[in-house]
C-alpha positions as CSV (number, residue, x, y, z in Angstrom):
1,X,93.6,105.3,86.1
2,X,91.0,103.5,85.3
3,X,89.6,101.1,87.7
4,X,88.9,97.9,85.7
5,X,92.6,98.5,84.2
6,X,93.7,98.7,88.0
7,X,92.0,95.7,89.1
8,X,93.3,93.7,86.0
9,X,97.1,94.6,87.1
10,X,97.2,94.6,90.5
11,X,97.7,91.2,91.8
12,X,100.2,91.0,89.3
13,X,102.2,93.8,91.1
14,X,101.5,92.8,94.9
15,X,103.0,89.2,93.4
16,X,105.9,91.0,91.9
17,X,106.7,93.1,94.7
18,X,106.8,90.3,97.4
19,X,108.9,88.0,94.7
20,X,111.6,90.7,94.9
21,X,111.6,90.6,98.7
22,X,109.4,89.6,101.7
23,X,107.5,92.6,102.8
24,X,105.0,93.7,105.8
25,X,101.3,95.3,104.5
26,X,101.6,99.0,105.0
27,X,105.2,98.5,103.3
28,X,103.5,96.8,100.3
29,X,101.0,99.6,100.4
30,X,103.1,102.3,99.7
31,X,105.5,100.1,97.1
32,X,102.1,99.2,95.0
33,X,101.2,102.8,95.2
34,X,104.2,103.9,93.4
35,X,102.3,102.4,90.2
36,X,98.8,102.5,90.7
37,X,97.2,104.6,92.9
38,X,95.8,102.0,96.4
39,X,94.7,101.7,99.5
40,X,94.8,99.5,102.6
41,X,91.5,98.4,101.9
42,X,92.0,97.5,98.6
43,X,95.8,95.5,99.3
44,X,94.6,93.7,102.7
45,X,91.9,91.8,101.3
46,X,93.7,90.8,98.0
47,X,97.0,89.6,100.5
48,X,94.5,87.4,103.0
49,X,93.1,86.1,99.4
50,X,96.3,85.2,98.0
51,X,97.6,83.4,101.2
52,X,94.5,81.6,101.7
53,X,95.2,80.2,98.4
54,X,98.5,79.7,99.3
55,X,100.8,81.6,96.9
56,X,101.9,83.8,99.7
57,X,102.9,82.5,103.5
58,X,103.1,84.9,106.3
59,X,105.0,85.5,109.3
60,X,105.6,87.8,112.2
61,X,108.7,89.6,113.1
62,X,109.9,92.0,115.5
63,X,109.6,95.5,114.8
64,X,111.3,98.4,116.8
65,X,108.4,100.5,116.0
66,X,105.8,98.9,118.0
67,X,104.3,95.5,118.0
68,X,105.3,92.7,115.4
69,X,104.8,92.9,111.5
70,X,103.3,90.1,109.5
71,X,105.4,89.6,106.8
72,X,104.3,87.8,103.4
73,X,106.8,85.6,101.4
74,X,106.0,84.2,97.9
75,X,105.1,80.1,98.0
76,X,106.3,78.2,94.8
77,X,102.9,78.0,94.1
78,X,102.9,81.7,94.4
79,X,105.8,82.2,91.9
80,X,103.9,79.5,89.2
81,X,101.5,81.9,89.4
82,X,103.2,85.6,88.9
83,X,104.9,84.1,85.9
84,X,101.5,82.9,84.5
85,X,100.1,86.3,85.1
86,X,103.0,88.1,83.3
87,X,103.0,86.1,80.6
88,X,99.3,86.8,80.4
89,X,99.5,90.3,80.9
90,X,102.2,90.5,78.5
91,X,100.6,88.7,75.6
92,X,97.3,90.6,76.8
93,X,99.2,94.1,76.1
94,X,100.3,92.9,72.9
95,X,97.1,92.5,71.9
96,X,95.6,95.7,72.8
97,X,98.5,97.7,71.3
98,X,98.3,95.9,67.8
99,X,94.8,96.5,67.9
100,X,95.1,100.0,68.6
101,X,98.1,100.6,66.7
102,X,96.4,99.2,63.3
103,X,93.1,101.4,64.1
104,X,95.1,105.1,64.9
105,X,94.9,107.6,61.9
């Protein structure tokens, strides 16, 4: 995929993932990756963003499988902000495929 296309999209699906449920980092990882192809280094900087601007809160729980998981849970602030987003993505895709739909041969 293309990587500016990725960019565009993918705070919108880390927002939408933790909207469904609250999830730990490596967990979000792998349910991101199921659409667009990521990395840790690419989700935990975009999470510590999003907290510090407080559309996601964290905390830690108890894991069986070694030390404690910091979880992240959507802020009302956060939600605001995934439906802005998909109503921007939306109308943004709407766009593009009119475009490209009045331009194919």
């Amino acid at each position: 995929m293309n990587a500016q296309f990725k960019k565009g999209v993918l705070e919108l699906i880390v927002l939408e993932s933790v909207r469904k449920r609250d999830m730990y980092g490596y967990e979000l990882v792998a349910e991101v990756s199921k659409v667009v192809d990521v990395n840790e280094g690419t989700i935990y900087p975009l999470l510590k963003r999003l907290t510090n601007e407080h559309y996601f809160e964290t905390y830690l729980r108890e894991s069986s499988e070694g030390p404690p998981r910091k979880y992240y849970h959507l802020t009302a602030a956060g939600v605001l902000y995934r439906d802005a987003l998909e109503s921007e993505w939306i109308q943004f895709s709407k766009q593009v495929n009119a475009f490209l739909k009045e331009h194919v041969e």
